[in-house]
C-alpha positions as CSV (number, residue, x, y, z in Angstrom):
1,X,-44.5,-11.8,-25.5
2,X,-43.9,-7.9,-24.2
3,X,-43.8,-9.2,-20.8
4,X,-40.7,-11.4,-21.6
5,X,-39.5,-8.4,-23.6
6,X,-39.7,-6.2,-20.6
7,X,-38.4,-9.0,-18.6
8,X,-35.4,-9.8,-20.4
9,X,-34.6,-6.1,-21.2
10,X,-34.7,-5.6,-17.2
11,X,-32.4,-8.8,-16.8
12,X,-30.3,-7.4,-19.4
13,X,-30.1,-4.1,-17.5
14,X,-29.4,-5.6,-13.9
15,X,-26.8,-7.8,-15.2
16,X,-24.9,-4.8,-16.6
17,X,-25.2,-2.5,-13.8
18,X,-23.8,-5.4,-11.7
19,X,-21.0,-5.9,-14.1
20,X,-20.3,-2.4,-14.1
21,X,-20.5,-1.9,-10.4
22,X,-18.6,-5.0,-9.6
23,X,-14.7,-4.4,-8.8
24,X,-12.7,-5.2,-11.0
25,X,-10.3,-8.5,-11.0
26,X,-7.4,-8.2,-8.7
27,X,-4.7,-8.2,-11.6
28,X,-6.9,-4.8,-12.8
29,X,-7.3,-3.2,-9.3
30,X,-5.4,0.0,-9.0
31,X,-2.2,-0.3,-6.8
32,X,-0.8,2.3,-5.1
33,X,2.2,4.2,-6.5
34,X,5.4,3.0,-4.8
35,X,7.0,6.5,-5.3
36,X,4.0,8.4,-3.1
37,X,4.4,8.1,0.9
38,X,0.8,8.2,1.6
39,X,0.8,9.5,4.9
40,X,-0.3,13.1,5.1
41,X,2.6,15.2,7.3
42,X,0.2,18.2,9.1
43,X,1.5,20.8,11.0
44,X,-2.2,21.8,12.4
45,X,-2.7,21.9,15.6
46,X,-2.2,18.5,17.4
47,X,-5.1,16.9,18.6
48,X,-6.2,17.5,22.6
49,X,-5.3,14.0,23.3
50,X,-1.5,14.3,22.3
51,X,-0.6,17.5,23.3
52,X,0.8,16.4,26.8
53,X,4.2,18.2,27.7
54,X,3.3,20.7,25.0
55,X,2.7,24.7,26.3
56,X,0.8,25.1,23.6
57,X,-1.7,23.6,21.1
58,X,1.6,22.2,19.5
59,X,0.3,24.0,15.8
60,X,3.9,24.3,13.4
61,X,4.9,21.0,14.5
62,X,5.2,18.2,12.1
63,X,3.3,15.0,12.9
64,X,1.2,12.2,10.9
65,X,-1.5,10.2,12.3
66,X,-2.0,6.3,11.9
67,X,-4.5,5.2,9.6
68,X,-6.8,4.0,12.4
69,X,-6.2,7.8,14.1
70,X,-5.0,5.6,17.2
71,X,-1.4,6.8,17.3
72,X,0.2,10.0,16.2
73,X,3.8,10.5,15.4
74,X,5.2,13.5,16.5
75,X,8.4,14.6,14.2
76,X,11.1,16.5,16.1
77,X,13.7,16.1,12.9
78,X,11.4,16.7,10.0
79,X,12.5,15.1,7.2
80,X,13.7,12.0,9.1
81,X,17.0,11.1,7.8
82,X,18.0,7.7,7.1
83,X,21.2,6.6,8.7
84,X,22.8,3.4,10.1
85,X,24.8,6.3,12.4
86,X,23.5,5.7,15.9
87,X,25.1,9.0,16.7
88,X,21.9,9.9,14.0
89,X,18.7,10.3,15.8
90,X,15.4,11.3,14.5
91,X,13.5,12.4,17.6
92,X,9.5,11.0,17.6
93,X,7.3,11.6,20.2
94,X,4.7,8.5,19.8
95,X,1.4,9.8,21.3
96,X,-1.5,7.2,21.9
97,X,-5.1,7.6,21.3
98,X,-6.2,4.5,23.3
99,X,-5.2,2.8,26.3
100,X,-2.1,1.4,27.1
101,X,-0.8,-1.3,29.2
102,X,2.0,0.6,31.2
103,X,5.6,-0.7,30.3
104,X,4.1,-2.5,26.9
105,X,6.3,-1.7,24.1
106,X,5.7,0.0,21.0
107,X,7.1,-2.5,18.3
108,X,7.7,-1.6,15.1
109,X,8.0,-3.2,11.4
110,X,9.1,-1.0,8.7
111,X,9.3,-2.3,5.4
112,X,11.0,0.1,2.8
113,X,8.4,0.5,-0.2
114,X,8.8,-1.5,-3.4
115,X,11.8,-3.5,-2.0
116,X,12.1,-6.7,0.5
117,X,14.1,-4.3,3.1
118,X,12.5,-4.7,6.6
119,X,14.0,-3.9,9.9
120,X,12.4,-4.4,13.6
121,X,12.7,-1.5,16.1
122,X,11.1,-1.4,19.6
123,X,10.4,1.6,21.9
124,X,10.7,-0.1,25.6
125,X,7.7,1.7,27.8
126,X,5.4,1.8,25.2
127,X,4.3,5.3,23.0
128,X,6.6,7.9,23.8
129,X,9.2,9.8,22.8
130,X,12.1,7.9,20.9
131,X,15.0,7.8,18.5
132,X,14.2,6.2,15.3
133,X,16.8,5.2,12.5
134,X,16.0,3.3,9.9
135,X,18.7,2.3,7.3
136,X,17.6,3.4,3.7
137,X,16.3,6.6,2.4
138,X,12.9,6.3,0.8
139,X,9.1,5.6,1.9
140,X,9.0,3.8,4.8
141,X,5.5,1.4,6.0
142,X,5.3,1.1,9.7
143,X,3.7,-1.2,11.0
144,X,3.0,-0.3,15.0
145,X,1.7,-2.5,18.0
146,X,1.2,-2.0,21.4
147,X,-0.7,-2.9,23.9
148,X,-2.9,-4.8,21.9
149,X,-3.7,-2.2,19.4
150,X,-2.6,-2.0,15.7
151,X,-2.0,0.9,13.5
152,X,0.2,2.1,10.2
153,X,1.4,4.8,8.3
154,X,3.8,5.3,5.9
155,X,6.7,8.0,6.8
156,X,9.4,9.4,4.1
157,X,13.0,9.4,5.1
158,X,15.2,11.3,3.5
């Protein structure tokens, strides 16, 4: 009889460290805030990889890498500003970690956080430098392929 004690008291015990380790239901899961742009903005140095056409180690100026560290985005016009203006540009210098395809184009889907507002804008060549508008202040979730590689971030436009 103490074995089946001991038993069922272990049983017990495994089936509520499971059911206290086990994520919780996708209706309780955590979402992220739609008022935080997640993407961390750094003004270290870049990394040796994108600092082509750069004198120096490019530290002071703004950037944010992609979640997958495969692209950076290199902000000339920090805060980018919203703006349906084309005489508006927000310089970007899109670096690539990996390999590209030459004259593949960067194409990217922004989608403005917590609404249905997405817009389509593609950089012809590939990663490198560009003007990109986008319509809405707010916190922007980009969406970038090229060259059959896939990365995000989120960027703030002001």
């Amino acid at each position: 009889m103490t074995t089946i004690r001991r038993r069922a008291g272990a049983l017990g015990a495994l089936a509520l460290l499971a059911a206290c380790s086990s994520p919780p239901p996708a209706s309780q899961a955590p979402r992220p805030s739609s008022g935080a742009c997640v993407s961390a903005v750094t003004r270290d140095a870049l990394p040796t990889w994108a600092r082509g056409g750069f004198s120096d180690d490019g530290t002071g100026t703004p950037h944010v890498f992609g979640e997958r560290g495969d692209i950076v985005a290199v902000l000339f016009n920090y805060p980018p500003v919203a703006s349906t203006d084309p005489d508006v540009a927000n310089k970007i210098l899109w670096v690539s970690r990996v390999p590209q395809r030459p004259m593949d184009p960067l194409k990217i889907r922004a989608v403005l956080d917590g609404t249905s507002t997405s817009v389509a804008r593609q950089i012809d060549g590939g990663p490198g430098p560009s003007s990109v508008n986008l319509p809405k202040a707010g916190c922007w979730r980009l969406t970038l392929t090229w060259s059959g590689h896939t990365d995000a971030m989120a960027l703030r436009f002001s």
